[in-house]
C-alpha positions as CSV (number, residue, x, y, z in Angstrom):
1,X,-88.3,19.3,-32.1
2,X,-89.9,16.2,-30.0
3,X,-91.9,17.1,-27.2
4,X,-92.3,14.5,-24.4
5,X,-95.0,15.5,-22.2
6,X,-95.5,14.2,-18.5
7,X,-97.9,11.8,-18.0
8,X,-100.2,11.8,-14.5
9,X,-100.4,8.8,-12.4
10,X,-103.2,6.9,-10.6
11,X,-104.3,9.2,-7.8
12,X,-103.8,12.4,-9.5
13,X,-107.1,14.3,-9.5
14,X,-106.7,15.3,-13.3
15,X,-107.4,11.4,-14.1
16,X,-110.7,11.7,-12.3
17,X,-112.4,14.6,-13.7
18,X,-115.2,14.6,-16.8
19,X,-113.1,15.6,-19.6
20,X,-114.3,19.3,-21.0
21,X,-115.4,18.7,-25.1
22,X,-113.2,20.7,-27.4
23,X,-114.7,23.6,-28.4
24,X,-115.8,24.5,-32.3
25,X,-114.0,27.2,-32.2
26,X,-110.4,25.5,-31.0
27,X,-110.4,22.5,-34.5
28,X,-108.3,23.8,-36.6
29,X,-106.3,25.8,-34.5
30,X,-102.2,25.6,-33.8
31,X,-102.8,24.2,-30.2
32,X,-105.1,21.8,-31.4
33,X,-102.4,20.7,-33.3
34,X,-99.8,21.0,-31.0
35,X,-101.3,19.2,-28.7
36,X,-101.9,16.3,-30.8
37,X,-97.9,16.0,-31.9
38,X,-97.0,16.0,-28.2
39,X,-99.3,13.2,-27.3
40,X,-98.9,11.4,-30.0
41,X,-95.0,12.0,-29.6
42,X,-95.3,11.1,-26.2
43,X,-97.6,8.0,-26.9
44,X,-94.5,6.4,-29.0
45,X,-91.8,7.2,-26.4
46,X,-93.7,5.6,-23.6
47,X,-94.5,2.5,-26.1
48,X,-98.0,3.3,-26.2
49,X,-100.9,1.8,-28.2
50,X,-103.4,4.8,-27.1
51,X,-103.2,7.9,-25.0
52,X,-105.7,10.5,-23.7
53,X,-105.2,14.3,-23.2
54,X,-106.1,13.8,-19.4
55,X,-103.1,11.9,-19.2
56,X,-101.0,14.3,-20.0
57,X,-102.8,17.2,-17.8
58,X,-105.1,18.3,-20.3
59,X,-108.7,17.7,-19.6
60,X,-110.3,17.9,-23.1
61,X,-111.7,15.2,-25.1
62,X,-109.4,14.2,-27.4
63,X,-107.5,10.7,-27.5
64,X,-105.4,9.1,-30.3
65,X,-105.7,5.6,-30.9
66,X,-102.6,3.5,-32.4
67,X,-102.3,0.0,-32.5
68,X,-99.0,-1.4,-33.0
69,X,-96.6,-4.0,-31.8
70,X,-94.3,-2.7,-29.5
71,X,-92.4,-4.1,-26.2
72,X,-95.5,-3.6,-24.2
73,X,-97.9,-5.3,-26.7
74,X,-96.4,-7.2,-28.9
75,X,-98.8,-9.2,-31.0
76,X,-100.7,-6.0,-31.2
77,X,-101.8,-5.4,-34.9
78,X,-100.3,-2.3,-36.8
79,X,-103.1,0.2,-37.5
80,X,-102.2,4.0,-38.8
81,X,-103.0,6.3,-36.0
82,X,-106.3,7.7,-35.4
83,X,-106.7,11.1,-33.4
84,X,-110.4,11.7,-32.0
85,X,-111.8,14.5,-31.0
86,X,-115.0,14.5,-28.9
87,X,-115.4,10.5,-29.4
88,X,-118.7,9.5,-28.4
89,X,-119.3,5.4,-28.4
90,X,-122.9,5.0,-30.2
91,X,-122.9,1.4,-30.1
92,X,-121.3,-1.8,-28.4
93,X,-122.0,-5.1,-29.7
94,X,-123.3,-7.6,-27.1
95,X,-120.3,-9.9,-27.8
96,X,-117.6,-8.9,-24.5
97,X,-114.3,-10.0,-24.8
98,X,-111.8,-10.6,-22.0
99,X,-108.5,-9.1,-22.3
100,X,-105.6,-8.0,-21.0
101,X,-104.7,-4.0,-20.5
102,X,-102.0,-1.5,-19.1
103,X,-102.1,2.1,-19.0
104,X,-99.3,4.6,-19.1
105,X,-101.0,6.1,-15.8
106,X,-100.5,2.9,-13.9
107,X,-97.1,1.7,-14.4
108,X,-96.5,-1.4,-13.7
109,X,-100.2,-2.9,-13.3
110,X,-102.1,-5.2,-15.8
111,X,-104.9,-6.7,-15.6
112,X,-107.9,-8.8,-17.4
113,X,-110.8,-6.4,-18.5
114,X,-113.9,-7.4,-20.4
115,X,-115.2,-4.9,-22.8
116,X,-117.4,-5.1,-25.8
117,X,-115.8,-6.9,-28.9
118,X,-117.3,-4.4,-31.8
119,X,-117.6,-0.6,-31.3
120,X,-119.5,2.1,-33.4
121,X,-118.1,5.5,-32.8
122,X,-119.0,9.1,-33.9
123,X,-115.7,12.1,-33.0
124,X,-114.2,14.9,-35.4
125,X,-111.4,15.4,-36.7
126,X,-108.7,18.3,-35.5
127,X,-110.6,20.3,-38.4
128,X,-114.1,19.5,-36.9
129,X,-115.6,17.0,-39.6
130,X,-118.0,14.1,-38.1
131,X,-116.7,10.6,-38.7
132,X,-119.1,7.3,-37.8
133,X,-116.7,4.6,-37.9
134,X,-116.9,0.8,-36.4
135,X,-113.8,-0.7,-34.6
136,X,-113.0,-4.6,-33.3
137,X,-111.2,-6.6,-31.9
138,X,-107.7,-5.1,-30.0
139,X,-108.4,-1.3,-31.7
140,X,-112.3,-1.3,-30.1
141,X,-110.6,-2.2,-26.5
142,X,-107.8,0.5,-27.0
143,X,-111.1,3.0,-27.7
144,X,-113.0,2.0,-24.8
145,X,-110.0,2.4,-22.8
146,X,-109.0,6.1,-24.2
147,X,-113.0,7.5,-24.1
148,X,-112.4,6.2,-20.0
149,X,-109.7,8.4,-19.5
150,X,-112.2,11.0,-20.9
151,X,-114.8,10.4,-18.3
152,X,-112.2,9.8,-15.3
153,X,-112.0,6.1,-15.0
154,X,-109.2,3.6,-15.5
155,X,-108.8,0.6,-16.5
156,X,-107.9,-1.0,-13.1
157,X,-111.2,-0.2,-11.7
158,X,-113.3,-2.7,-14.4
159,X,-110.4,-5.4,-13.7
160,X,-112.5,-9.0,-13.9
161,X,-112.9,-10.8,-11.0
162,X,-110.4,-13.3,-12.7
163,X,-107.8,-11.0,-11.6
164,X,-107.8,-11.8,-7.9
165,X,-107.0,-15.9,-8.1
C-alpha cells in the first residue's frame, strides 16, 4: 500500500524548527522504516528530487536524496536514492555554484541559489552505520537543500540577488 503523506508549506512553524537527531535507539526500528517508504513514496508522487522529514511534519533528521529527471527537473542526472540519517556537512569546497531550486514546501516559487559545488558529508544509515561520502555538482545542491530543511531554512531565503531583476 502507497502512503502519500502531506507536505507543510512555507509559513508553517514545523518548517522553522531545529530538527531533533534520531535517536540510537530508533535505527533499525519499523518506524524508522516506515517513515522512510512514505517520504520516499511521497518524494516520487510530488516529482521530487529530495525531501526532508520536516516536510512532511516530522521534525527528525532524516532526508532522502534522489536525483532524477522528472517534469520538475528534467536534465537532472539519475542517481539511486540515498536516505540519511543525522547528515552532518563536514566540508564545502570553496567553488559556489549558482543554480536554480524549487521545494515541495513552496509551490510554485523558483529561484537562483548559490551553494558550494563539492560537499563532504558524514549520516547513518536506518541501521545506524557512519558513512563519509563526497557529493557534486546537482546531488551536493539537493543535500544542502535537504540538511536546510533540518535546521528550519528554505531555499527562498538564500535566493541570489539575481533573482530580483
Amino acid at each position: 500500500m502507497m502512503t502519500i503523506l502531506s507536505v507543510a508549506k512555507q509559513g508553517e512553524a514545523i518548517l522553522g524548527l531545529v530538527a531533533a537527531p534520531v535517536a540510537e535507539t530508533e535505527f533499525g526500528s519499523d518506524w524508522l522504516y516506515q517513515l522512510n517508504n512514505a517520504l520516499m513514496e511521497t518524494m516520487l508522487d510530488r516529482q521530487g528530487v529530495g525531501i526532508a522529514a520536516p516536510q512532511v511534519y516530522i521534525s527528525k533528521r532524516l532526508i532522502i536524496v534522489a536525483s532524477r529527471p522528472n517534469l520538475r527537473y528534467p536534465d537532472a542526472p539519475y542517481m539511486e536514492p540515498i536516505t540519511m540519517v543525522n547528515p552532518e556537512i563536514l566540508r564545502v569546497s570553496d567553488s559556489q555554484v549558482l543554480g536554480e531550486e524549487g521545494c515541495l514546501s513552496v509551490p510554485d516559487q523558483r529561484g537562483k541559489v548559490a551553494r558550494a559545488q563539492d560537499i563532504w558529508v558524514r549520516y547513518y544509515t536506518l541501521e545506524g552505520e557512519s558513512v563519509d561520502a563526497e557529493f557534486n555538482s546537482f546531488a551536493a545542491r539537493i543535500v544542502q537543500h535537504e540538511i536546510d530543511h533540518l535546521n528550519g531554512i528554505l531555499f527562498n531565503q538564500r535566493l541570489s540577488d539575481s533573482n530580483t531583476d
